[in-house]
VOBA-1610 file (N, C-alpha, C; in pm, whole numbers, padded with zeros to 5 digits, always signed):
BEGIN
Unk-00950+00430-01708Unk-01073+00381-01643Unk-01104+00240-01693Unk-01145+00198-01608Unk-01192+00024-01642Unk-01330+00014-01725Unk-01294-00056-01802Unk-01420-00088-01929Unk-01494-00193-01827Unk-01672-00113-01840Unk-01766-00165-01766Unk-01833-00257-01834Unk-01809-00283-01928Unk-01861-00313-02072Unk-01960-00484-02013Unk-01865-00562-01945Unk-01860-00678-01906Unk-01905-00690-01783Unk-01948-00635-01699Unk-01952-00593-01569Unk-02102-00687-01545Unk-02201-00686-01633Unk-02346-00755-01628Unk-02307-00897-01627Unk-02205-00967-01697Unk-02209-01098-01754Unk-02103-01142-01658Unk-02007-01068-01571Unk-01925-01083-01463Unk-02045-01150-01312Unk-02124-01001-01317Unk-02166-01004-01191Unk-02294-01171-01217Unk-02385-01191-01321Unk-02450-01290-01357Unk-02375-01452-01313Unk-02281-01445-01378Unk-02161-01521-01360Unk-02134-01627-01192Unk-02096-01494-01131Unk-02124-01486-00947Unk-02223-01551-00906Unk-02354-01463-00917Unk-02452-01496-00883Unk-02534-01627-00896Unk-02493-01664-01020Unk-02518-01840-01076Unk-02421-01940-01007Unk-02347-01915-00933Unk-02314-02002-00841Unk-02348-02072-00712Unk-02394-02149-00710Unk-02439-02274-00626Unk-02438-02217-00483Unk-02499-02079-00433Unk-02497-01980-00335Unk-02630-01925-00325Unk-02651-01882-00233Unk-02778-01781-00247Unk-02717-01636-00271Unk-02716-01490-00363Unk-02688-01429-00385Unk-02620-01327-00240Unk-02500-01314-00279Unk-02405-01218-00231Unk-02421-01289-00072Unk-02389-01447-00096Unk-02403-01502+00022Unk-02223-01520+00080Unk-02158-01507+00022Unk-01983-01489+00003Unk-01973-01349+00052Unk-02070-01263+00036Unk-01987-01161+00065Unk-01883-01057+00040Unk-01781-01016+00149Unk-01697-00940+00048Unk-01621-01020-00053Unk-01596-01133-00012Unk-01513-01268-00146Unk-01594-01202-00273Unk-01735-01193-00253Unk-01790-01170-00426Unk-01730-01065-00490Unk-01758-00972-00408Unk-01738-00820-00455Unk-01546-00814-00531Unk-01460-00821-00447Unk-01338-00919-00426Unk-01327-01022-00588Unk-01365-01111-00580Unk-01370-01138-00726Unk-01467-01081-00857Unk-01538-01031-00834Unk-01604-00886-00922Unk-01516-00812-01018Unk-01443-00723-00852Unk-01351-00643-00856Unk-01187-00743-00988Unk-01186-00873-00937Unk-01053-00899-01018Unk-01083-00969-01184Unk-01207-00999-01155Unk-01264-01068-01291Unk-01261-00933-01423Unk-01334-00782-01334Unk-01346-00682-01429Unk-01169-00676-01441Unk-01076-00597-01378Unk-00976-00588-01461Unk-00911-00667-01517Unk-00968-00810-01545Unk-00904-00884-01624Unk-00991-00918-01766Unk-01131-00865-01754Unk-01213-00835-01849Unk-01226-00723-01950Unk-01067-00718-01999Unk-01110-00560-02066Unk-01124-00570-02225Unk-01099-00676-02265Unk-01149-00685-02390Unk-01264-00835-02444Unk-01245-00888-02308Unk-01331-01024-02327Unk-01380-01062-02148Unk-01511-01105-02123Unk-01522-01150-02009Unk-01414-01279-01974Unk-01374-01287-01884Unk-01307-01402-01807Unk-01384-01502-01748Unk-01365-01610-01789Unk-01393-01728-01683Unk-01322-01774-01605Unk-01211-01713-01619Unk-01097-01790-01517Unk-01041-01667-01528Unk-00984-01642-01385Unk-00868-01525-01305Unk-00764-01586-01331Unk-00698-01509-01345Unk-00553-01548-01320Unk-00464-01473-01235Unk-00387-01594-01117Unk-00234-01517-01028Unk-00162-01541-01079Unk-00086-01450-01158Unk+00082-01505-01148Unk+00188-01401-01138Unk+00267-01499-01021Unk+00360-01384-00924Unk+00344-01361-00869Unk+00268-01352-00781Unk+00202-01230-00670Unk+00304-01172-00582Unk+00376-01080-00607Unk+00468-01006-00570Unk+00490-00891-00421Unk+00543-00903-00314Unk+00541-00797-00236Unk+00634-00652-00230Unk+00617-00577-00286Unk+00683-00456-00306Unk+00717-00416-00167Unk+00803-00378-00101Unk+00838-00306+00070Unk+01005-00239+00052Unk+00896-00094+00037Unk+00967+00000+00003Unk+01010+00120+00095Unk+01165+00106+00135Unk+01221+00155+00233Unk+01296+00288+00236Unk+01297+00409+00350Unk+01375+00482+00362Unk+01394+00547+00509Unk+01435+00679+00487Unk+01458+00738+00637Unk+01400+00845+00630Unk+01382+00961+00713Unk+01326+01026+00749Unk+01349+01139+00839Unk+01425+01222+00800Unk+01465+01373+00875Unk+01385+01404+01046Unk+01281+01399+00997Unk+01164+01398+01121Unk+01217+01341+01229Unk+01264+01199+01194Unk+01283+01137+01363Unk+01393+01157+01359Unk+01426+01269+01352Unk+01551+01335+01487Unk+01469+01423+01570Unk+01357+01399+01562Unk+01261+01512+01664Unk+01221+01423+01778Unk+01280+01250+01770Unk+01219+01178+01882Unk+01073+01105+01881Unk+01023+01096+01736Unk+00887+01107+01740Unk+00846+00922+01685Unk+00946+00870+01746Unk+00962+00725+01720Unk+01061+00620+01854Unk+00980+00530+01928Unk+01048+00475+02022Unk+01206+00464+01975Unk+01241+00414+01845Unk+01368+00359+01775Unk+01431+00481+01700Unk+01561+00446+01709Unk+01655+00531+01619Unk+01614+00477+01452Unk+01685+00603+01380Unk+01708+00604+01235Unk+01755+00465+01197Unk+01851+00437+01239Unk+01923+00304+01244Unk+01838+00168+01223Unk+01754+00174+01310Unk+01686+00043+01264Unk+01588+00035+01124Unk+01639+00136+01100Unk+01526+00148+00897Unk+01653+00027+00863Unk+01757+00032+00842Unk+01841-00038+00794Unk+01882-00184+00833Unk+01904-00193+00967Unk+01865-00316+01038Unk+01706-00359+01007Unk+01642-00329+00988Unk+01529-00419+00926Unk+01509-00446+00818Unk+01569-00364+00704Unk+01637-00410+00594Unk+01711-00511+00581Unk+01787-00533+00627Unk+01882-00658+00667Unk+01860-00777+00677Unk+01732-00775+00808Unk+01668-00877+00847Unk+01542-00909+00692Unk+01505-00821+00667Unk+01414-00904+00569Unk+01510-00941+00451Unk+01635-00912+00425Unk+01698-00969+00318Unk+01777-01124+00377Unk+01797-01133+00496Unk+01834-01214+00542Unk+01649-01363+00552Unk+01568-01293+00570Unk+01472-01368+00581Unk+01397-01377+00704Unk+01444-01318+00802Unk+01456-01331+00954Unk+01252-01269+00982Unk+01228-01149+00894Unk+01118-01083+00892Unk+01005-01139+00933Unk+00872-01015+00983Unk+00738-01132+01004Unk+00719-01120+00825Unk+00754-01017+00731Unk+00663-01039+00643Unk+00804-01156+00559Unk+00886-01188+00581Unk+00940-01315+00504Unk+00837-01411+00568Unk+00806-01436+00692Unk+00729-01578+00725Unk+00595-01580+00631Unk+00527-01437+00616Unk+00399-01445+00561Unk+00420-01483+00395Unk+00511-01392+00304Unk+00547-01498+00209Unk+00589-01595+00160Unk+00683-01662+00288Unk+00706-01808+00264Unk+00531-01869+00278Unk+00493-01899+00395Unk+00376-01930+00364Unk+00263-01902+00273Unk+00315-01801+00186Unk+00172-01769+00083Unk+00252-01775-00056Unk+00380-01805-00017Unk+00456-01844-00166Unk+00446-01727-00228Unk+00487-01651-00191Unk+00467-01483-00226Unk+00664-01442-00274Unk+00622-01379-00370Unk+00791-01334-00387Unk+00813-01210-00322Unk+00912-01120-00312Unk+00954-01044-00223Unk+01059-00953-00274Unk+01069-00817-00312Unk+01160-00743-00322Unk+01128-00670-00203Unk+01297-00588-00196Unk+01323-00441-00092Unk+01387-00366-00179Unk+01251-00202-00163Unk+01355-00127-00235Unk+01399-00023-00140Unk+01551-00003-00148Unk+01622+00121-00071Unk+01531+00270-00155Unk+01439+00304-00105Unk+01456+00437-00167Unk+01480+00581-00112Unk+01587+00608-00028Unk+01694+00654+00043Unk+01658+00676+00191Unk+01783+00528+00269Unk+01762+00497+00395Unk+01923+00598+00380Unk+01965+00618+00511Unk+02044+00684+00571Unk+02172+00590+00529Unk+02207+00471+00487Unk+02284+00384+00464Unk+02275+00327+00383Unk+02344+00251+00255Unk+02316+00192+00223Unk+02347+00006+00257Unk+02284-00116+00199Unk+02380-00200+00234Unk+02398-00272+00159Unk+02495-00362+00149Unk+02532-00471+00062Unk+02456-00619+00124Unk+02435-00677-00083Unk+02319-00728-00058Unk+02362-00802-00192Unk+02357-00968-00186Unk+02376-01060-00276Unk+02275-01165-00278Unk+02138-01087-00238Unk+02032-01220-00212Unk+01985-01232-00351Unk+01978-01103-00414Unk+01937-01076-00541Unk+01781-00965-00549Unk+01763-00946-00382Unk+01602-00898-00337Unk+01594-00765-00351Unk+01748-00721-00353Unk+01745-00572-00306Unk+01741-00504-00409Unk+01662-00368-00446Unk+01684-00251-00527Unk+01733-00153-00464Unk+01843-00090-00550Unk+01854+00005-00492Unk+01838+00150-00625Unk+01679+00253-00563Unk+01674+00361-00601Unk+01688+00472-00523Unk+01808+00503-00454Unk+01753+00606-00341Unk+01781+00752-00418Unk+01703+00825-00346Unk+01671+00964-00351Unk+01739+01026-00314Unk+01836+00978-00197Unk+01926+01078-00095Unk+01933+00972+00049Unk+02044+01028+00103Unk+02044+00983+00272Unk+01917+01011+00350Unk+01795+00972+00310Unk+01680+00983+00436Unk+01636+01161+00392Unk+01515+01174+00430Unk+01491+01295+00407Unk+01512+01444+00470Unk+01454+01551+00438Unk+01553+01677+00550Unk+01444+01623+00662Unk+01497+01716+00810Unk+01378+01713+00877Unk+01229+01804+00865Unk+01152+01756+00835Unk+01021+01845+00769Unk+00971+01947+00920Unk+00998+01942+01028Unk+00976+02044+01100Unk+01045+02163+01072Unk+01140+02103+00996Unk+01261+02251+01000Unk+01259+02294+00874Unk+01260+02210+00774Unk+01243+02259+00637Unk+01178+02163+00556Unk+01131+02171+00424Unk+01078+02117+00295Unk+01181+01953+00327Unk+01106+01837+00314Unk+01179+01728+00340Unk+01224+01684+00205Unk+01179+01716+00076Unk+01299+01662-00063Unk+01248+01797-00146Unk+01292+01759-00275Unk+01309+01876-00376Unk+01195+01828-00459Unk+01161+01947-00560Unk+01044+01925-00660Unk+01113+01767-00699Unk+01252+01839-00776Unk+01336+01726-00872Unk+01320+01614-00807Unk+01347+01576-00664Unk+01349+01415-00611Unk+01234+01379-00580Unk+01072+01448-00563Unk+00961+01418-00591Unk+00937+01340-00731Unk+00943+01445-00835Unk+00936+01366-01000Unk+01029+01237-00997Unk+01141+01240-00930Unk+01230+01102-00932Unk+01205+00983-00884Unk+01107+01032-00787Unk+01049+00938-00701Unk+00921+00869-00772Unk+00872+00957-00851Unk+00773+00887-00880Unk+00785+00795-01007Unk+00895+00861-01057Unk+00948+00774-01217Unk+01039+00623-01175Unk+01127+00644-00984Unk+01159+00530-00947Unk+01036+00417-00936Unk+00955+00475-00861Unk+00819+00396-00794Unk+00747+00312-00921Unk+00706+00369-01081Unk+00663+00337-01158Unk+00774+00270-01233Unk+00892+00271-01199Unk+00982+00220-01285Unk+00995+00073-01245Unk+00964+00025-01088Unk+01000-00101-01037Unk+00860-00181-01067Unk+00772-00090-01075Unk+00668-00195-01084Unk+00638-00153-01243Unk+00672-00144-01350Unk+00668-00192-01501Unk+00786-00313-01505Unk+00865-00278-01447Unk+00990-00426-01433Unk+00918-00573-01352Unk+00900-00535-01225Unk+00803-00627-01169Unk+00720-00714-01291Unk+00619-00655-01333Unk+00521-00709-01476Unk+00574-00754-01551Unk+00624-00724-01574Unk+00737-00765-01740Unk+00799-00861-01687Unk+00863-00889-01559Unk+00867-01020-01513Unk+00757-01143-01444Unk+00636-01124-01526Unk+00517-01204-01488Unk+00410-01208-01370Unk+00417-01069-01297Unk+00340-01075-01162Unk+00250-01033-01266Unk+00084-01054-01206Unk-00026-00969-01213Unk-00099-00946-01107Unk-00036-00967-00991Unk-00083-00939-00846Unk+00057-00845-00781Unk+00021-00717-00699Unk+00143-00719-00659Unk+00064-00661-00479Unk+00148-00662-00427Unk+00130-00599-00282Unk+00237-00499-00213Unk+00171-00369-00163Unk+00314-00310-00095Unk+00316-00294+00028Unk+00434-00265+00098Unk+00463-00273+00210Unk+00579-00142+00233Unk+00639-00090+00337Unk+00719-00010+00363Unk+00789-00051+00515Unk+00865+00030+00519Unk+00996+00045+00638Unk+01048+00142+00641Unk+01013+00244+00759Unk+01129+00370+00753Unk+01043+00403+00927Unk+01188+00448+00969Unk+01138+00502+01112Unk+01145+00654+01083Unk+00988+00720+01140Unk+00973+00818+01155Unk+00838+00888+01014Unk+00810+00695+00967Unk+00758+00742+00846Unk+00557+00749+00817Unk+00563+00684+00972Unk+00413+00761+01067Unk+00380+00868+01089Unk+00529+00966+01117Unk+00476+01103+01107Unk+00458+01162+00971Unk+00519+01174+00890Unk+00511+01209+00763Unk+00425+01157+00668Unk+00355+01006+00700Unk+00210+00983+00648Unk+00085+01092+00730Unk+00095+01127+00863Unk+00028+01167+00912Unk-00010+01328+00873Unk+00112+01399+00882Unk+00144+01490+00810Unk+00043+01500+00667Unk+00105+01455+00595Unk-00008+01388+00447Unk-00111+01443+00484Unk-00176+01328+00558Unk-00331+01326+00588Unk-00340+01442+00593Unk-00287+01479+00705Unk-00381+01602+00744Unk-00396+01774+00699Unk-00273+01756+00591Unk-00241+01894+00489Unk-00418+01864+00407Unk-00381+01715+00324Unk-00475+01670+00243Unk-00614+01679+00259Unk-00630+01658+00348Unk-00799+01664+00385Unk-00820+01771+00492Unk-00720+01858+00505Unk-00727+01961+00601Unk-00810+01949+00750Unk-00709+01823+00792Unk-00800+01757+00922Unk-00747+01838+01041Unk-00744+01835+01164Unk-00624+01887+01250Unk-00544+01771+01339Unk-00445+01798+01269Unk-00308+01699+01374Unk-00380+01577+01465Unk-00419+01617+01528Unk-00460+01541+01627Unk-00550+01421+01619Unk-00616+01412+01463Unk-00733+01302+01445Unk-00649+01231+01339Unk-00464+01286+01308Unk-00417+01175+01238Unk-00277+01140+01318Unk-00231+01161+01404Unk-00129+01107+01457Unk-00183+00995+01556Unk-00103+00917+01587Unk-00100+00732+01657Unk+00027+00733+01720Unk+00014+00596+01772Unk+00135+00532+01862Unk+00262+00486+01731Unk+00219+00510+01649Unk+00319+00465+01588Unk+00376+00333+01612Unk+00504+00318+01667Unk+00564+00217+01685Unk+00585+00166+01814Unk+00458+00264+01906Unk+00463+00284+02055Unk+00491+00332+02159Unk+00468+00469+02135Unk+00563+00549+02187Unk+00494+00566+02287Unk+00481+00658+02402Unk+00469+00674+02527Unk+00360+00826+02543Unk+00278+00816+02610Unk+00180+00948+02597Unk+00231+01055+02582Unk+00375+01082+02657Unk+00471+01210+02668Unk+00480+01222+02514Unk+00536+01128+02464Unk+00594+01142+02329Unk+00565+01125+02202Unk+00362+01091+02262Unk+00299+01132+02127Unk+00250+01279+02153Unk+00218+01341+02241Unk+00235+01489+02221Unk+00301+01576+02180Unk+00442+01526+02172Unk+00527+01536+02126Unk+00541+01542+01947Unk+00488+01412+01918Unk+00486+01390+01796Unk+00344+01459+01731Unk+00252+01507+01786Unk+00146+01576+01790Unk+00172+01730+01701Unk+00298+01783+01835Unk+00357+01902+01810Unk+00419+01914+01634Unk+00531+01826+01647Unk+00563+01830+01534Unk+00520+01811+01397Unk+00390+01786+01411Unk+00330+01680+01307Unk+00242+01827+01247Unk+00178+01864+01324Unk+00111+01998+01360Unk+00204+02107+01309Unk+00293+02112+01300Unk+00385+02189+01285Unk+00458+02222+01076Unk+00447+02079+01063Unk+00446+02062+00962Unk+00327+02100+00828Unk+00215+02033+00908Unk+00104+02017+00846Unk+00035+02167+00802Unk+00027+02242+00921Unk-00045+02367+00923Unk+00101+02436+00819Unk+00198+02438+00764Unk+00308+02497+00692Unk+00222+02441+00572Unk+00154+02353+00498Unk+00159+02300+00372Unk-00030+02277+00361Unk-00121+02309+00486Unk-00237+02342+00449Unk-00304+02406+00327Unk-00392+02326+00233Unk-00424+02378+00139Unk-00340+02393-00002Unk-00218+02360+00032Unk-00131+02319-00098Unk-00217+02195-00195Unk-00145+02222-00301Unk-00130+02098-00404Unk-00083+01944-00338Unk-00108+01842-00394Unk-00058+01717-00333Unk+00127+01747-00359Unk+00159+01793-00471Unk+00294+01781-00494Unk+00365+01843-00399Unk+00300+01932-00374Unk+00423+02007-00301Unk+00394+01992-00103Unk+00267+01913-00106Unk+00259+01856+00039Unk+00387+01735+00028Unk+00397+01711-00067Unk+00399+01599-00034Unk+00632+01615-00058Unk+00649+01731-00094Unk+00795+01753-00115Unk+00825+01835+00051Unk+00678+01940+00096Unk+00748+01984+00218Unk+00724+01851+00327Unk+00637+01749+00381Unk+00662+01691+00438Unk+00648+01530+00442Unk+00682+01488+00290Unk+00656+01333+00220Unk+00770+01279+00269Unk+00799+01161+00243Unk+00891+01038+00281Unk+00916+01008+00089Unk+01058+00956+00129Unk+01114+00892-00009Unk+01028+00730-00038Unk+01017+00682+00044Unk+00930+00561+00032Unk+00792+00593-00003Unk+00734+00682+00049Unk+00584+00725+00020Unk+00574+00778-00131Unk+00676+00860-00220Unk+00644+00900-00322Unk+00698+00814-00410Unk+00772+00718-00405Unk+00792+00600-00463Unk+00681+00484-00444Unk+00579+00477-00383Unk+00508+00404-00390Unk+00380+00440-00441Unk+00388+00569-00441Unk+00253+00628-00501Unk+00262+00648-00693Unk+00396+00669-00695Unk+00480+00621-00862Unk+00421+00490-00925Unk+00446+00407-00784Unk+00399+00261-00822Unk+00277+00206-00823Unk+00132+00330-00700Unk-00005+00274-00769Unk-00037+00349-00896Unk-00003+00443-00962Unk+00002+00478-01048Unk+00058+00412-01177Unk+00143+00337-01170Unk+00177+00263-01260Unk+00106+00105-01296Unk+00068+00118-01171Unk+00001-00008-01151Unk-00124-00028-01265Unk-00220+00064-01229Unk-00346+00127-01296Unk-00292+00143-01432Unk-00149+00138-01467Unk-00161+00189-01625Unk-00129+00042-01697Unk-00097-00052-01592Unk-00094-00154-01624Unk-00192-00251-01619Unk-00299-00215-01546Unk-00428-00291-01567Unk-00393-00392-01406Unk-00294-00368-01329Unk-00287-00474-01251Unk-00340-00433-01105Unk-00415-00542-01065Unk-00427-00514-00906Unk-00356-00457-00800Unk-00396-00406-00677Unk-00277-00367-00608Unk-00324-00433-00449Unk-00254-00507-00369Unk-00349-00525-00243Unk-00247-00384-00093Unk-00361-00291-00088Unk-00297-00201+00017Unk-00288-00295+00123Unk-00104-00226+00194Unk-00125-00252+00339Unk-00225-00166+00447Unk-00130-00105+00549Unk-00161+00001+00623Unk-00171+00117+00600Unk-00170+00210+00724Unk-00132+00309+00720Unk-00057+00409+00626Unk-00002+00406+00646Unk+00122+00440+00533Unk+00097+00414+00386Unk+00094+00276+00388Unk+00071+00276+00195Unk-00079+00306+00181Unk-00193+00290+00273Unk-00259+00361+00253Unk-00298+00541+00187Unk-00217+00611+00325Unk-00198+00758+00274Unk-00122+00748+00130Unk-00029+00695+00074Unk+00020+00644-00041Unk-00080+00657-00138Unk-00152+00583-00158Unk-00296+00516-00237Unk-00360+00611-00235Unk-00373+00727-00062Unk-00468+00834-00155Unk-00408+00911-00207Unk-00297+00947-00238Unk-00270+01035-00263Unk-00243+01042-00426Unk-00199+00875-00441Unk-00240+00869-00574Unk-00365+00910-00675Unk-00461+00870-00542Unk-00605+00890-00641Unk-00623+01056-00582Unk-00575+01097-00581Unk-00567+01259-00625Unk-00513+01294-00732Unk-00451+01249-00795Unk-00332+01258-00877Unk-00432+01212-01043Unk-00453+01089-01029Unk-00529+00971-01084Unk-00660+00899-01050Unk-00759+00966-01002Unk-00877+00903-00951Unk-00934+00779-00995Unk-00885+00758-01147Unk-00873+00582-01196Unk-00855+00470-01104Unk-00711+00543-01058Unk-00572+00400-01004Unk-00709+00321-00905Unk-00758+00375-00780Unk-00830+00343-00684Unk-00904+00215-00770Unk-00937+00189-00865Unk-01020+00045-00942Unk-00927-00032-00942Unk-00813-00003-00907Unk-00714-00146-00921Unk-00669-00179-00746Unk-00734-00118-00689Unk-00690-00084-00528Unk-00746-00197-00483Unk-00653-00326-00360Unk-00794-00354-00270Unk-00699-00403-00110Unk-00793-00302-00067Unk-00778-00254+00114Unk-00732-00378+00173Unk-00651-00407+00206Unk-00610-00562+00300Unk-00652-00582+00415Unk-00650-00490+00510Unk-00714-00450+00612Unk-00715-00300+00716Unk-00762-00322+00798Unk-00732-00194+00919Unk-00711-00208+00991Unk-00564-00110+01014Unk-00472-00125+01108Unk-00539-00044+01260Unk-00435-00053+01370Unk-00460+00003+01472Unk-00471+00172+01458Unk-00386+00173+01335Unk-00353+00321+01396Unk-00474+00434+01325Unk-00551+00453+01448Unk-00690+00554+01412Unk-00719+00610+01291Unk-00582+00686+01238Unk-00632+00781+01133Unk-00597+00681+00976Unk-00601+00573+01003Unk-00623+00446+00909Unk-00781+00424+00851Unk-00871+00430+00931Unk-01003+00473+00942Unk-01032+00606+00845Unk-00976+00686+00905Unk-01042+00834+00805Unk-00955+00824+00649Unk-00878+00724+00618Unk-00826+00699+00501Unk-00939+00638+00432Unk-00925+00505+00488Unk-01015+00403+00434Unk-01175+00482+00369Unk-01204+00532+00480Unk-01308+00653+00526Unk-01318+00728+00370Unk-01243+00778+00322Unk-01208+00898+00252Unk-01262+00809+00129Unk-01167+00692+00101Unk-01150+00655-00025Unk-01250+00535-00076Unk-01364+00540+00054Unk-01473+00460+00039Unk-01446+00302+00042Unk-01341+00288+00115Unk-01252+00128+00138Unk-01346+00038+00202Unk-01309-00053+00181Unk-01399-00175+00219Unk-01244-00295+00312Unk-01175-00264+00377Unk-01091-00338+00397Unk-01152-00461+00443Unk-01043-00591+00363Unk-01067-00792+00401Unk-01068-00798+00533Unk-00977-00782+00626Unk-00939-00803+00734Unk-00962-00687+00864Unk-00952-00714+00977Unk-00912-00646+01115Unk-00880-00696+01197Unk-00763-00746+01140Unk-00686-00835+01288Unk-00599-00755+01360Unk-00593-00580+01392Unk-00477-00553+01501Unk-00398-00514+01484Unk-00307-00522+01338Unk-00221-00473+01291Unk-00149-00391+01290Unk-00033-00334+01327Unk+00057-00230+01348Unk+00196-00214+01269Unk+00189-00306+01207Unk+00323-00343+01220Unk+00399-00260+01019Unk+00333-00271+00919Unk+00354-00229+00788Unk+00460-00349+00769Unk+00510-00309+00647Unk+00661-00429+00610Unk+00544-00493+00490Unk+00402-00496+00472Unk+00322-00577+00339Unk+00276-00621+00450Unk+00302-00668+00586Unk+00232-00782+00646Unk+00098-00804+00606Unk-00017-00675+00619Unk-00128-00699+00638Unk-00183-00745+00466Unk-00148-00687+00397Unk-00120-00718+00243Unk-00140-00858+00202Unk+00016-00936+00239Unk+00030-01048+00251Unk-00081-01169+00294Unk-00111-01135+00436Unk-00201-01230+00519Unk-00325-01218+00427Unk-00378-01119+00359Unk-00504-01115+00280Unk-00482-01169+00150Unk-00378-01201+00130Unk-00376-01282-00038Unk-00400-01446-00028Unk-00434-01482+00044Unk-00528-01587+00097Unk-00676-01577+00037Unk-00732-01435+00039Unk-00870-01407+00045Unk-00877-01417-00142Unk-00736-01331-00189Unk-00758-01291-00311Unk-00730-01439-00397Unk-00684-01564-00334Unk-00707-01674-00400Unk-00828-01755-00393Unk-00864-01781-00300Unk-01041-01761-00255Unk-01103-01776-00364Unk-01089-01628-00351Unk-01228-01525-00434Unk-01217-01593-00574Unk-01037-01612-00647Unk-01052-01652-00747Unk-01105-01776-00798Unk-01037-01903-00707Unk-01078-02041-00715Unk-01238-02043-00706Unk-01326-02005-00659Unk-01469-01996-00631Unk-01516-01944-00785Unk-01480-01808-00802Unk-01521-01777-00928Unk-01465-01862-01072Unk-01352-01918-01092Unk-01311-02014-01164Unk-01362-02130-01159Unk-01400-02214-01042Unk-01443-02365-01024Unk-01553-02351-00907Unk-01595-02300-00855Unk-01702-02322-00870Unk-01834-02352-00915Unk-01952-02473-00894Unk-02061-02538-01001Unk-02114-02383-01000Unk-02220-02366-01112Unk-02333-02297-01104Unk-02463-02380-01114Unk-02586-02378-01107Unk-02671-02391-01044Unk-02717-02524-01175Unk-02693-02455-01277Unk-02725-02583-01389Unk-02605-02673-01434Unk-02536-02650-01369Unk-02422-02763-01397Unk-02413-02849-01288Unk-02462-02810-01135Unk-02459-02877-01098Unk-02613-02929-01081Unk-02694-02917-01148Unk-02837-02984-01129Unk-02874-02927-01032Unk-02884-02812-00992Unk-02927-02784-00836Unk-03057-02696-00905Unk-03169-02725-00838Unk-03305-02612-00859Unk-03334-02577-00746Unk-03376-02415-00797Unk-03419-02374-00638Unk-03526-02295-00695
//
């Protein structure tokens, strides 16, 4: 848990800036939020970025052989490719935000060869079983997953980020966040499945079915074992990693959907981690809302978003330099002679 200790002389801090109070907005709250975890044994006057890292963490997914995705299995890997090649929207968003960039394989159906230096490879297995038909990984590749997920981001740190952001890639890995949801909060099917990647009215009923199918099998379970009968290898590797995050004191900026359900599922696990959490924005896909919803989110942005890969992540680390430069250099009210 984050030492509140500092939290009076943080928020004072803010407020003495050459503003009329909480006239910034979510920016305040936003730098609040990054001043305290960097305040744990002394208040901060100055934030610090360094690194700001995008985690986009990849696999496959048993499920879409049920059809429950416009695209084949295949393109988890071809988009792998392309973001190691650079070709990606989220390479454009970290070239422009000077953002660094790993991909981790954490078991796509293929693997590939890769000399950019970007790629990890932790996989779990060839893609997961199909969770309509059976349990999609094992206790054992759950615990693996989560010791991979926490393992990349203590390496990450130790190589100088204190910002990191995640992102994912796996087709078919909308249903199996959805799934999540709706074991988890015991919602019904239907208020967490989306278009996904656009599928066609026929074939979100479709994906309705299956999702439903899954979900009502693992109702009322434990997170662990929702999350072994119908989790994604990317999802429990990233939830490894907000967990690790929190033990590291470091920020995390959520994407979507997906790393959303991620994030809660962590703070089931860890109800801490969520203080190092901050919402990037909200995506299209509805049951993004009853996440956010759940975990009392305040997401930066709502521009439309569909897409995962960090994008939405990314585009908001704009906000999280902001927030800092303002709280670092910005006058306060007696430095700059201002009376009010």
């Amino acid at each position: 848990m984050l030492n509140n200790q500092f939290d009076a002389q943080i928020s004072q801090r803010i407020d003495q800036k050459t503003k009329p109070p909480g006239a910034l907005g979510q920016l305040e709250d936003l730098a609040f939020k990054l001043a305290k975890i960097q305040s744990q044994s002394d208040v901060v006057n100055n934030i610090q970025l360094s690194k700001p890292t995008v985690l986009v963490f990849a696999a496959d997914h048993g499920v879409a052989q049920e059809g429950v995705s416009i695209a084949p299995s295949e393109v988890t890997q071809q988009m792998v490719m392309n973001f190691l090649s650079g070709g990606a929207a989220i390479n454009c968003f970290c070239r422009s935000n000077e953002l660094e960039l790993i991909v981790i394989d954490c078991g796509m159906l293929n693997s590939v060869d890769d000399d950019s230096g970007q790629l990890v490879l932790q996989r779990l297995g060839a893609g997961t079983k199909n969770f309509a038909q059976q349990a999609a990984m094992s206790a054992q590749q759950l615990e693996q997953g989560f010791a991979m997920g926490s393992g990349i981001v203590n390496k990450t740190i130790a190589s100088g980020c204190n910002v990191l952001m995640f992102g994912e890639m796996g087709i078919g890995n909308t249903s199996s966040a959805s799934a999540i949801l709706a074991a988890l909060l015991q919602l019904d099917a239907q208020h967490c499945v989306g278009l996904g990647t656009g599928i066609t009215p026929e074939q979100l009923q479709h994906k309705l079915s299956v999702v439903s199918k899954g979900a009502e099998r693992v109702r009322g379970m434990t997170p662990h074992d929702i999350l072994c009968e119908v989790g994604g290898f990317e999802i429990v590797q990233m939830i490894g990693a907000f967990l690790a995050a929190a033990e590291n004191n470091t920020p995390v900026l959520v994407d979507g959907f997906i790393v959303s359900v991620a994030a809660l599922v962590a703070s089931r696990i860890n109800p801490d981690c969520t203080e190092y959490m901050i919402f990037a924005h909200c995506s299209q896909e509805a049951a993004h809302q009853a996440v956010l919803s759940e975990l009392d989110a305040q997401p930066l942005l709502d521009l439309g978003l569909r897409l995962g890969e960090g994008t939405g992540a990314a585009l908001a680390y704009p906000l999280v330099k902001a927030a800092a430069e303002f709280y670092n250099h910005m006058a306060s009210f007696e430095s700059a002679g201002v009376t009010v």
